[in-house]
N, CA, C and O atoms as a GROMACS GRO file, in nm:
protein
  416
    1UNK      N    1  -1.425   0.587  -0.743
    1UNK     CA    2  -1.415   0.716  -0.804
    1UNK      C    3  -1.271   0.768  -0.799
    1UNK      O    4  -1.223   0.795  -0.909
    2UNK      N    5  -1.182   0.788  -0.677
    2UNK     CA    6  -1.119   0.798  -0.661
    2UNK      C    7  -0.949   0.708  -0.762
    2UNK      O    8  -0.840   0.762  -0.781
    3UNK      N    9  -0.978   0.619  -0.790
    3UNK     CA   10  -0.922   0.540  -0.898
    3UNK      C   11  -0.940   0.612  -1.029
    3UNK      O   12  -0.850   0.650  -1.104
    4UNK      N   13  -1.084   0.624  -1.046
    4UNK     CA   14  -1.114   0.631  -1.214
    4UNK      C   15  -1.038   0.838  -1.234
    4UNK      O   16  -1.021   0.896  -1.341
    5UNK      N   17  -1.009   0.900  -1.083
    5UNK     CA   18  -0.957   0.991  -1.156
    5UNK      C   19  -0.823   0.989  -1.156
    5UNK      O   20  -0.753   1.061  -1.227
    6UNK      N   21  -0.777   0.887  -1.058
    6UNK     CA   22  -0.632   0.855  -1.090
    6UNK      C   23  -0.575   0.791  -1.228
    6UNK      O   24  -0.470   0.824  -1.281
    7UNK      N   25  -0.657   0.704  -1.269
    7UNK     CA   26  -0.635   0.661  -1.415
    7UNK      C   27  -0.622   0.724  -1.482
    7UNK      O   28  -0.518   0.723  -1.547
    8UNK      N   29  -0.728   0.821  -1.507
    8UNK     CA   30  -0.763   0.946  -1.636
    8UNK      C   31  -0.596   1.045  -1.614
    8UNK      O   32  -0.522   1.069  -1.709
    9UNK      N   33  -0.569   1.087  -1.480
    9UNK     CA   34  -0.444   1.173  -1.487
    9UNK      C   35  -0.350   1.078  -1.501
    9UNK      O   36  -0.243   1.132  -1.529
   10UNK      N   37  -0.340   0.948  -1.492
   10UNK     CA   38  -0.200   0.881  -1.554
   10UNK      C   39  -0.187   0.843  -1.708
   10UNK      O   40  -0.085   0.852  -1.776
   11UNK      N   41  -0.308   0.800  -1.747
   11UNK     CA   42  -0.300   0.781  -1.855
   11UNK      C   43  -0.297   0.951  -2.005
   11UNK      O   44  -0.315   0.938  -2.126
   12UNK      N   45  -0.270   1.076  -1.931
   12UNK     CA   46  -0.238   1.195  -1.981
   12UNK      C   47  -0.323   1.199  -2.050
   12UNK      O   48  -0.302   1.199  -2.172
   13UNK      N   49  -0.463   1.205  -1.994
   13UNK     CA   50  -0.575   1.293  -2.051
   13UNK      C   51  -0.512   1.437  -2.025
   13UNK      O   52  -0.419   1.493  -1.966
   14UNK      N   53  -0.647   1.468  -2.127
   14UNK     CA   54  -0.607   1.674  -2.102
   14UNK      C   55  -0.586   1.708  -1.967
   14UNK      O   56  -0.645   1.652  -1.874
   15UNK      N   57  -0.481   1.824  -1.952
   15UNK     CA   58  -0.476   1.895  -1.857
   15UNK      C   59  -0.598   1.926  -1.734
   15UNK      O   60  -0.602   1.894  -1.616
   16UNK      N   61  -0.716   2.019  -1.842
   16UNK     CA   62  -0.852   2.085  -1.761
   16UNK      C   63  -0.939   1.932  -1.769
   16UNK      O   64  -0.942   1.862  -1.870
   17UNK      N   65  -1.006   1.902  -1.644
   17UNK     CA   66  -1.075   1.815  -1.635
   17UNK      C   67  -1.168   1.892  -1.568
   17UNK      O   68  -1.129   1.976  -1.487
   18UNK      N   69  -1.366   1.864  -1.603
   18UNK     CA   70  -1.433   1.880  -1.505
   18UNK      C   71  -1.478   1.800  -1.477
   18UNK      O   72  -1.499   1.739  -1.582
   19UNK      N   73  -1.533   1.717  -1.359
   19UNK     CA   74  -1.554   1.649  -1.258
   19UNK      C   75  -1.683   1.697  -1.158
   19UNK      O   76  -1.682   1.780  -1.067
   20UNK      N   77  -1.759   1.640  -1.195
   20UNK     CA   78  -1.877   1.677  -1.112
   20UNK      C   79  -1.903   1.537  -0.975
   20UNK      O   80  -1.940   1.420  -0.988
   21UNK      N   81  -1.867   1.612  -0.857
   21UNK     CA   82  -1.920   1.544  -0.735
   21UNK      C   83  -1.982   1.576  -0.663
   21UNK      O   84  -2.036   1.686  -0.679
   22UNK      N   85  -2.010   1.498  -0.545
   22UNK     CA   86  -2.107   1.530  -0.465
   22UNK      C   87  -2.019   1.544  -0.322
   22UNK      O   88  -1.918   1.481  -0.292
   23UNK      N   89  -2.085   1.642  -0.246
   23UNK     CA   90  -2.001   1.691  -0.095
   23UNK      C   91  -1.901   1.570  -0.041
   23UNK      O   92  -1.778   1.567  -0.030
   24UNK      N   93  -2.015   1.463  -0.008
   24UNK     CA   94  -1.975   1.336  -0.007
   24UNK      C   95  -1.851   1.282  -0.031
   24UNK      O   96  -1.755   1.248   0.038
   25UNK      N   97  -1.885   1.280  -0.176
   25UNK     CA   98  -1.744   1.218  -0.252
   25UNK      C   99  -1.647   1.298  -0.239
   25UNK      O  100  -1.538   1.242  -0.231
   26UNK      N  101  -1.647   1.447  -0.233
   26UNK     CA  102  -1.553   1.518  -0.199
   26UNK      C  103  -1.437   1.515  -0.110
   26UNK      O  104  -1.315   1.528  -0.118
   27UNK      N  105  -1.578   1.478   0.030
   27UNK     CA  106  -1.465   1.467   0.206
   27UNK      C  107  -1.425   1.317   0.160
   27UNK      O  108  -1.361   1.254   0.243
   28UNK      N  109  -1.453   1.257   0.045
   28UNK     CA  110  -1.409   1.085   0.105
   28UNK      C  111  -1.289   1.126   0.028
   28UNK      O  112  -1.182   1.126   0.090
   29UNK      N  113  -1.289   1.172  -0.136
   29UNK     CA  114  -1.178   1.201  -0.195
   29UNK      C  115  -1.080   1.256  -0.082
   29UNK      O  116  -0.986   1.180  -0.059
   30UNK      N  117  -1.082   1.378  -0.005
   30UNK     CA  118  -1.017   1.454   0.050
   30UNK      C  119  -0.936   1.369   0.208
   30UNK      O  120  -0.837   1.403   0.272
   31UNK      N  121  -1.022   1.262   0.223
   31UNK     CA  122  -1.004   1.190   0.354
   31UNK      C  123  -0.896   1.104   0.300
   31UNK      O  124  -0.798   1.095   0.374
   32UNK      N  125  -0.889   1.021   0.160
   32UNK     CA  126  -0.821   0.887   0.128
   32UNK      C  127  -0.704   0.997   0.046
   32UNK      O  128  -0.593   0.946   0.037
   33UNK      N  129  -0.710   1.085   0.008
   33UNK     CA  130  -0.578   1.152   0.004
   33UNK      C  131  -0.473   1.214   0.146
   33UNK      O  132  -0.354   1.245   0.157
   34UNK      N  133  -0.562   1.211   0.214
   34UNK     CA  134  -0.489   1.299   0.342
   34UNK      C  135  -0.395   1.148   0.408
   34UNK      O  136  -0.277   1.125   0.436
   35UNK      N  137  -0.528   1.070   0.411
   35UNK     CA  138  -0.447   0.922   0.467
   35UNK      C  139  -0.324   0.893   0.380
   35UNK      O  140  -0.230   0.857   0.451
   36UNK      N  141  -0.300   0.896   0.275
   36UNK     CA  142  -0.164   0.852   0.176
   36UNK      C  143  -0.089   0.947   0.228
   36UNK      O  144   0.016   0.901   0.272
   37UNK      N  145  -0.100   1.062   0.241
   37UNK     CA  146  -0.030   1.180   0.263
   37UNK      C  147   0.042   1.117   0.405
   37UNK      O  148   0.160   1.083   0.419
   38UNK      N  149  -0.050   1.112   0.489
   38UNK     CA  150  -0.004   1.057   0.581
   38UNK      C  151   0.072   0.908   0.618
   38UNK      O  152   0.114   0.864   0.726
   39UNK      N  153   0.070   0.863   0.512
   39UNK     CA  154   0.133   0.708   0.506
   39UNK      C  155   0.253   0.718   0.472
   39UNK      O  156   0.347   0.657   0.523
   40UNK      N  157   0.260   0.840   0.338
   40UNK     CA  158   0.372   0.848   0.265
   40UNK      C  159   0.461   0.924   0.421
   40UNK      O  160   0.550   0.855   0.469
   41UNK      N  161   0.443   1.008   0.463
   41UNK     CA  162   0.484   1.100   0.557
   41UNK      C  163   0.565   0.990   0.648
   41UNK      O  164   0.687   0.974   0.654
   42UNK      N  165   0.472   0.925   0.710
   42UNK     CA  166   0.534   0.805   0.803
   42UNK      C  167   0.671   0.725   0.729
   42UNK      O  168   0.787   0.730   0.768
   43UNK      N  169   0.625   0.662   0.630
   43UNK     CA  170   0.716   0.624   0.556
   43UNK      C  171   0.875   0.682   0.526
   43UNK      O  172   0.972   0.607   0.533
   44UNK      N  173   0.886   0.840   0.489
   44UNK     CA  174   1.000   0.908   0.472
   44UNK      C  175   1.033   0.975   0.604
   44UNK      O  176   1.125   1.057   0.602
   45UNK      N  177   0.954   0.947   0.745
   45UNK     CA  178   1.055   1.020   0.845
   45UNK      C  179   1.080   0.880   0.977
   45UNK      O  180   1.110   0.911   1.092
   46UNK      N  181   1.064   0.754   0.941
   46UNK     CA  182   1.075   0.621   0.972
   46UNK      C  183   1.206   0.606   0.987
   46UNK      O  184   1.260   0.521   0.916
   47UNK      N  185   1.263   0.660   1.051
   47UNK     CA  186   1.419   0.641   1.004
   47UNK      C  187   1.466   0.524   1.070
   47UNK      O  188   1.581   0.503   1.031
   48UNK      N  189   1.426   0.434   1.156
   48UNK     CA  190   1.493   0.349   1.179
   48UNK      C  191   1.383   0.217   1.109
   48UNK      O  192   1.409   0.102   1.145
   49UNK      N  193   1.301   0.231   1.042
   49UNK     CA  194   1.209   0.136   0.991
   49UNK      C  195   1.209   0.127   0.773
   49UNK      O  196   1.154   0.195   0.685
   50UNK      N  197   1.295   0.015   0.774
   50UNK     CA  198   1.272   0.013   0.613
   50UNK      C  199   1.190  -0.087   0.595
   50UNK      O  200   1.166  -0.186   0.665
   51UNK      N  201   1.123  -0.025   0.422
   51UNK     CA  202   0.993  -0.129   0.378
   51UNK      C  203   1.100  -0.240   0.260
   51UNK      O  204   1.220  -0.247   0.233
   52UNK      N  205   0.981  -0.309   0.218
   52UNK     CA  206   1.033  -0.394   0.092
   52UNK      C  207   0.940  -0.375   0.025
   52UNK      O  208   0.838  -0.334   0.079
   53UNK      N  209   0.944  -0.397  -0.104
   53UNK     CA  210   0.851  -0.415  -0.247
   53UNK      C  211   0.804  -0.591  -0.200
   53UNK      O  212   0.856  -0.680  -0.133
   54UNK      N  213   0.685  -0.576  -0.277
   54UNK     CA  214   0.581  -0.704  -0.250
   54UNK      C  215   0.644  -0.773  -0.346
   54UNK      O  216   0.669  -0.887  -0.306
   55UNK      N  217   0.686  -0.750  -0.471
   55UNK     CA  218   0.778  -0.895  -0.481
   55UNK      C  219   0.921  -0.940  -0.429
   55UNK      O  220   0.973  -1.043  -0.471
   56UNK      N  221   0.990  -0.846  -0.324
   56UNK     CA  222   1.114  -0.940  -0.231
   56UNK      C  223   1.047  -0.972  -0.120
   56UNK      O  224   1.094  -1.049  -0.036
   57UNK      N  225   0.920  -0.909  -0.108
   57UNK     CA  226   0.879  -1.002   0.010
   57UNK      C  227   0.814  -1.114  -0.026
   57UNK      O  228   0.789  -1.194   0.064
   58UNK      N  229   0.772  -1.145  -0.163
   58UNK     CA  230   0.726  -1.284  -0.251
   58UNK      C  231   0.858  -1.369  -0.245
   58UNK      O  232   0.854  -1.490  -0.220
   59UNK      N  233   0.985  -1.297  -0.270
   59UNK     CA  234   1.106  -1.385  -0.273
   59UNK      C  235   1.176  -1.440  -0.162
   59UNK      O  236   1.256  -1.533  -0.164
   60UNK      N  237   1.133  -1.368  -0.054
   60UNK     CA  238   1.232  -1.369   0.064
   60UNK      C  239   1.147  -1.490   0.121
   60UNK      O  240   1.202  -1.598   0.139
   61UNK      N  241   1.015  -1.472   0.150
   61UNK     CA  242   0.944  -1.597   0.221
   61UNK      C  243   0.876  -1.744   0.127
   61UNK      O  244   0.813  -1.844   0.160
   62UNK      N  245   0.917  -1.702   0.028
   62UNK     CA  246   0.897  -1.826  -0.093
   62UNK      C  247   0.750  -1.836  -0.121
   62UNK      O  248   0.693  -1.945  -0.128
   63UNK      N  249   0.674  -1.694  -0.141
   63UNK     CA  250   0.525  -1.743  -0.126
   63UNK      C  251   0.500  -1.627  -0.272
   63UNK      O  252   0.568  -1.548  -0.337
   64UNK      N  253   0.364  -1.677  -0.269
   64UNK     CA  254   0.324  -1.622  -0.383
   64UNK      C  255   0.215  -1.477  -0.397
   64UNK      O  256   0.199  -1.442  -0.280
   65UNK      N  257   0.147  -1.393  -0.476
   65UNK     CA  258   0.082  -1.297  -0.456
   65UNK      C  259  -0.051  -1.326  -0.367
   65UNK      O  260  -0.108  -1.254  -0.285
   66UNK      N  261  -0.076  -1.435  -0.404
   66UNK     CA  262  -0.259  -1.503  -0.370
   66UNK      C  263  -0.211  -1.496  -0.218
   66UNK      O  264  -0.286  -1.430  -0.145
   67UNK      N  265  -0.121  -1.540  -0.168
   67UNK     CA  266  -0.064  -1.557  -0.032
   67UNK      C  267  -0.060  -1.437   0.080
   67UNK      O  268  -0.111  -1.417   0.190
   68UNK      N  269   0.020  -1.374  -0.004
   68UNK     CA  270   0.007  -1.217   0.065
   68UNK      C  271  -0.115  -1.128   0.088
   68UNK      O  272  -0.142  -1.040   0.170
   69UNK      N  273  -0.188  -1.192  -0.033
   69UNK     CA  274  -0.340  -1.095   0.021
   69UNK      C  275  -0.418  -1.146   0.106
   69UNK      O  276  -0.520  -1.092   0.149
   70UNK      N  277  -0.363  -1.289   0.148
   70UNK     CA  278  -0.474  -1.376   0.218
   70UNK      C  279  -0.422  -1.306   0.343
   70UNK      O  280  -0.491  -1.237   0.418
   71UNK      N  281  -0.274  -1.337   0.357
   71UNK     CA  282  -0.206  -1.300   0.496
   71UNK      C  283  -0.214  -1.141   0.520
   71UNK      O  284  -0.167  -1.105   0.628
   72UNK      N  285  -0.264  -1.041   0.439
   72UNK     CA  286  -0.332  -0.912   0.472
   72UNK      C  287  -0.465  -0.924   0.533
   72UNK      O  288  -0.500  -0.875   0.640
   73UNK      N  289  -0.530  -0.991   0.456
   73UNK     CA  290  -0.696  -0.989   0.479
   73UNK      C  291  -0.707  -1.075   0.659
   73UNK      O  292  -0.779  -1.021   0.744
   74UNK      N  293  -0.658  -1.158   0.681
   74UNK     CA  294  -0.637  -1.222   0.786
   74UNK      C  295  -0.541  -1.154   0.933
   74UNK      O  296  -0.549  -1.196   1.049
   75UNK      N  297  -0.462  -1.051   0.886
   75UNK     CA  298  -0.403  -0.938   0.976
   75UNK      C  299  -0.267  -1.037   0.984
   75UNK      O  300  -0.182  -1.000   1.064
   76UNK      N  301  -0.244  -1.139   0.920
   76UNK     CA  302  -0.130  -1.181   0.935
   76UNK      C  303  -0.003  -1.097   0.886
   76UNK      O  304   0.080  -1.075   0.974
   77UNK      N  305   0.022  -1.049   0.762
   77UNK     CA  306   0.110  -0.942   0.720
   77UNK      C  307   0.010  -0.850   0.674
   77UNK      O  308  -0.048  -0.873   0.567
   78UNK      N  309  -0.019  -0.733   0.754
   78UNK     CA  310  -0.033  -0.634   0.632
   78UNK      C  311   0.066  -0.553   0.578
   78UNK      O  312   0.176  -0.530   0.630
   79UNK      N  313   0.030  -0.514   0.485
   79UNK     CA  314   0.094  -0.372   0.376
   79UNK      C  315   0.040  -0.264   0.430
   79UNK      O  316  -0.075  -0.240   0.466
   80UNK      N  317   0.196  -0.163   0.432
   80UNK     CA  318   0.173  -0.010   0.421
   80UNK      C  319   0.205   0.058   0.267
   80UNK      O  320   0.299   0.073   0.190
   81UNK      N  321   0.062   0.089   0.277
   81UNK     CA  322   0.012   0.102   0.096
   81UNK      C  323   0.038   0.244   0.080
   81UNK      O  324  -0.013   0.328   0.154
   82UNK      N  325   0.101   0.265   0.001
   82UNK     CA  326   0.194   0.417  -0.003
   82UNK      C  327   0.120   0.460  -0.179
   82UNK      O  328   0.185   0.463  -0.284
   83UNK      N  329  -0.053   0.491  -0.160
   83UNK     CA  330  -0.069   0.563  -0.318
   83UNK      C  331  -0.114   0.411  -0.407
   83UNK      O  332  -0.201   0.337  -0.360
   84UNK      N  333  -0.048   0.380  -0.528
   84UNK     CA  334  -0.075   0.229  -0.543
   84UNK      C  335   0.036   0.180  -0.492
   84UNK      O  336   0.020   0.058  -0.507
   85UNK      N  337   0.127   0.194  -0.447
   85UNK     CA  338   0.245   0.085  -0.358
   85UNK      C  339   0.210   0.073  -0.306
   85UNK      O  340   0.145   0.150  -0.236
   86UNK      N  341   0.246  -0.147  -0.294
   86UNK     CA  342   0.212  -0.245  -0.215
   86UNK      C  343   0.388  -0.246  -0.120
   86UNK      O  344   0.488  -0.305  -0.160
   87UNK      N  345   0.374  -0.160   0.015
   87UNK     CA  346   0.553  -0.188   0.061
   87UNK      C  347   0.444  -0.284   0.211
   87UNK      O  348   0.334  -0.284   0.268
   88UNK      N  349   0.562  -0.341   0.208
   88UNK     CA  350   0.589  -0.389   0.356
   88UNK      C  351   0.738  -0.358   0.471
   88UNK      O  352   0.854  -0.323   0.445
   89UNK      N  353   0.685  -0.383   0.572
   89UNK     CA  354   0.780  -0.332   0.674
   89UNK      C  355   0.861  -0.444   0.649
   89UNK      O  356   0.812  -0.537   0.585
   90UNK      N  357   1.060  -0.453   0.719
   90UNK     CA  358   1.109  -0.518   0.676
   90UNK      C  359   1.062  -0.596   0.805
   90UNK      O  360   1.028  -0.714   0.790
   91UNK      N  361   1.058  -0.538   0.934
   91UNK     CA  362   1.081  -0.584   1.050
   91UNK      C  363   0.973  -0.695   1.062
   91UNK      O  364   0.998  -0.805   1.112
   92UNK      N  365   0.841  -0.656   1.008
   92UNK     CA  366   0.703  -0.756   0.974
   92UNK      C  367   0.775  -0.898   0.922
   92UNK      O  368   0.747  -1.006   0.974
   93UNK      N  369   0.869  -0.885   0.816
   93UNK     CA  370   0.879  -0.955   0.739
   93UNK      C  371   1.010  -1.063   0.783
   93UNK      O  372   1.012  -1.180   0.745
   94UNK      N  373   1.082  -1.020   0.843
   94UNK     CA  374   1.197  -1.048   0.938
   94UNK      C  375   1.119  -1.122   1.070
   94UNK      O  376   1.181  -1.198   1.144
   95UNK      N  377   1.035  -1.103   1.082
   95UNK     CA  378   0.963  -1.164   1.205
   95UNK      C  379   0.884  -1.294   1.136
   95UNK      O  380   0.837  -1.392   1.194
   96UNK      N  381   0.885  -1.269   1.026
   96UNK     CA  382   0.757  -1.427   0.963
   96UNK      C  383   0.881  -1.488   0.950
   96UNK      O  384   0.898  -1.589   1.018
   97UNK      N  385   0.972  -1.450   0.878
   97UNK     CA  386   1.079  -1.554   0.839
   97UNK      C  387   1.131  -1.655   0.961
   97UNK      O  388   1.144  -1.776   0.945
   98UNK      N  389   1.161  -1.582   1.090
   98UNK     CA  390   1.210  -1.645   1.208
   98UNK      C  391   1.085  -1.722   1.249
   98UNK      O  392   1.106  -1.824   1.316
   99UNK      N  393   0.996  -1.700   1.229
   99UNK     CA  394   0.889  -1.820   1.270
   99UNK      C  395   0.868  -1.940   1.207
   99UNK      O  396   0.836  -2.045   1.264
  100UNK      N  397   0.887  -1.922   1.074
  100UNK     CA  398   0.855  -2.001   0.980
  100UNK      C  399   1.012  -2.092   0.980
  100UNK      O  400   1.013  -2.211   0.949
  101UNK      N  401   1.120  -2.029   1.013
  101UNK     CA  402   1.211  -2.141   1.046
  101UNK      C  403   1.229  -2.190   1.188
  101UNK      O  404   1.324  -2.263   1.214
  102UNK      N  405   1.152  -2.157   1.271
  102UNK     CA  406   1.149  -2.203   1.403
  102UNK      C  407   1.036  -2.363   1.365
  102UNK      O  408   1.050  -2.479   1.405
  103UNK      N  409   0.936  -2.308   1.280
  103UNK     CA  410   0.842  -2.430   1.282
  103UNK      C  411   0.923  -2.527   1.178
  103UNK      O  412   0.872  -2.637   1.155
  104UNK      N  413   1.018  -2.500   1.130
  104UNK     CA  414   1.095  -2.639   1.048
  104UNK      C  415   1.212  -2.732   1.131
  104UNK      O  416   1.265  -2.828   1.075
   0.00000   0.00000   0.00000
């Protein structure tokens, strides 16, 4: 749900939208916005922690998209998902690299 009203306001439907939900959907809407809020928040007062875009972290470790979601789903790299941004930490990513040339 939460998607299908993000779509409708990107793709510049009308202004007035009504939207009929249920309490439910409300606190979940209200919960998965507060969490971004809070991601984004982390993100801009991180000051000693920078992210990368998911494709320099496709470039930097020579791997591909299918890769990265496996190595999310598995807790190997996850993403700090900022809204629809896919960022990663650099330091995450700086740490696979030194492993991955330790095992060569």
């Amino acid at each position: 749900m939460y998607e299908d009203l993000l779509r409708l306001l990107e793709n510049g439907e009308p202004s007035r939208i009504t939207v009929q939900i249920t309490g439910e959907e409300l606190m979940r809407l209200i919960r998965e916005t507060a969490k971004e809020f809070n991601e984004l928040s982390a993100m801009k007062t991180g000051e000693d922690e920078d992210f990368l875009q998911k494709k320099e972290v496709m470039d930097i470790l020579g791997v591909c998209d299918t890769t990265l979601w496996l190595w999310a789903k598995n807790n190997y790299l996850k993403p700090a998902k900022a809204g629809r941004k896919v960022l990663y930490r650099k330091s995450d990513v700086l740490r696979l690299l030194e492993t991955k040339e330790d095992r060569v």
